[in-house]
N, C-alpha and C positions, 0 to 999 in steps of 0.2 A: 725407565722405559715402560714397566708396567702403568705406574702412573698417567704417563699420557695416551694410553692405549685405552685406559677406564675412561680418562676425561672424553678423547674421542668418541668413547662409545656411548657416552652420557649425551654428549651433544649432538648424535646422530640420531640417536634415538628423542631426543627432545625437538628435532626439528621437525622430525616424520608423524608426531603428538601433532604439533601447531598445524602441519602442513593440513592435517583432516579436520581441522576442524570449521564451522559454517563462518563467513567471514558476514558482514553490513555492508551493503552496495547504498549509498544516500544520490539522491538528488536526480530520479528519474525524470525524467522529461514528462511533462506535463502540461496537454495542449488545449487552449482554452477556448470555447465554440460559440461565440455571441451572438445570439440573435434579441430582436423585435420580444421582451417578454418572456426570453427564456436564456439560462447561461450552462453549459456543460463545461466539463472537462474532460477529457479522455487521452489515451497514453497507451504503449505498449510495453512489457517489461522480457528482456530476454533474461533468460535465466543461464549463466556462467557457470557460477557456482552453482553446484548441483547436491552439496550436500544437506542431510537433512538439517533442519534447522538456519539456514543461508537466507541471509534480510534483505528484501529488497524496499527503501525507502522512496515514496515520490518526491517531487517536487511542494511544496508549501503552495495550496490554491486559496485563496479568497473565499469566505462565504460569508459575512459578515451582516453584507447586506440580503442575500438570499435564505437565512438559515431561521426564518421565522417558521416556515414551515419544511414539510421532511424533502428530501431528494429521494429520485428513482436509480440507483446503481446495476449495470448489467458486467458481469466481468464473464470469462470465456478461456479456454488455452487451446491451445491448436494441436496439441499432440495427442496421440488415443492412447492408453493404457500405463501411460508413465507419469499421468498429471495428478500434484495432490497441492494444490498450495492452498495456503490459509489467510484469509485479508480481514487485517484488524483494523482500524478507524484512531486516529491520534489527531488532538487538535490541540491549539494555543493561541494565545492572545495577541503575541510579537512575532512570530513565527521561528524562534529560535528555543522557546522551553517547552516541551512536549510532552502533553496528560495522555495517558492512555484513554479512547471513549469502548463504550460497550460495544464488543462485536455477536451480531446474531450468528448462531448458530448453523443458518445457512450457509453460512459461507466460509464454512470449514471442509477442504477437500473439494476445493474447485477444480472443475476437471473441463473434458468438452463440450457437458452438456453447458448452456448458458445460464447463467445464476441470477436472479434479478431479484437485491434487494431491498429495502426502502432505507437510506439511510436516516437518523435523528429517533426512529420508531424499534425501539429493539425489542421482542420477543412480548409483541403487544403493549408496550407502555411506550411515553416519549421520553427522548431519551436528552436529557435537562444539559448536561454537557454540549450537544451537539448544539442548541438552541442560546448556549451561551457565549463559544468561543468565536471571532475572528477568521483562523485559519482553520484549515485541513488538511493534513495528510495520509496517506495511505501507505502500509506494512502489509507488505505479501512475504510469507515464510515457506520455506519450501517444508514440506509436511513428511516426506518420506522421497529415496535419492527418485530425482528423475533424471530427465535425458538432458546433456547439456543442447541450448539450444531453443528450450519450449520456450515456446510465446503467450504470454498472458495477456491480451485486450481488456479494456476496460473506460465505462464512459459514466457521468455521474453527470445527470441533469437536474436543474433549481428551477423554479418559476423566480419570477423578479415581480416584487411585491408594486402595486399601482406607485407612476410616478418616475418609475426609474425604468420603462419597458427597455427606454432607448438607450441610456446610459451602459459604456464596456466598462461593465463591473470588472474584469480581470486585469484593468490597470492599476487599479484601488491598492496603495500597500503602506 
């Protein structure tokens, strides 16, 4: 009897360990904006899990053809005094093995005000990873707990290099 009363309490206490801890959300929705000459992507991400540290993964976008020069990135959250996320830059070749890229330091504790960062350009240098790979994704981490619910907006637009103004790059895979 005692025995299964420890085991119980080993295993109750082992699920209520797991239960807090930050989970990986993959494959957020990621919508792609093609015009005449320019290609974006942009996306919203709710946030569920609210614990610190809680991944929210995008979707794999395309940049292959646009990533000779840097992109203009604005991210935003809609909640006041509860927002702290943190968005890192991950890119790859096949879009299934993922290098971490340099994230600037802007955009650590993104909150309501709007963030506009330049991506491929980080902390004054360019950033050689960005200018090599295929794919992109985007890692937004929750930085500290917030409210479940907050909304994270976010749009990243390329110029398309002479040649291809008219070509939908976000078919390309």
């Amino acid at each position: 009897m005692k025995t299964s009363k420890l085991f119980l309490t080993v295993v109750l206490v082992l699920i209520g360990v797991f239960a807090v801890q930050a989970g990986s959300t993959y494959v957020q929705i990621v919508n792609p904006i093609n015009r005449i000459g320019k290609l974006a992507y942009s996306g919203t991400v709710t946030f569920v899990d609210t614990v610190t540290g809680a991944t929210y993964f995008t979707q794999a976008f395309y940049i292959g053809a646009v990533n000779y020069s840097d992109a203009l990135a604005r991210f935003q959250c809609t909640e006041v005094g509860t927002e702290d996320i943190n968005v890192f830059t991950e890119y790859s070749v096949d879009a299934l093995t993922w290098v971490d890229g340099t994230t600037d330091t802007d955009l650590d504790a993104v909150g309501v005000t709007a963030v506009l960062d330049t991506i491929g350009h980080v902390n004054g240098t360019n950033e050689v990873i960005y200018h090599t790979f295929l794919f992109m994704r985007y890692k937004f981490v929750a930085g500290q707990a917030i409210d479940t619910g907050m909304v994270l907006t976010y749009v990243t637009a390329f110029i398309k290099p002479a040649g291809l103004e008219r070509v939908p790059l976000h078919l390309i895979k």
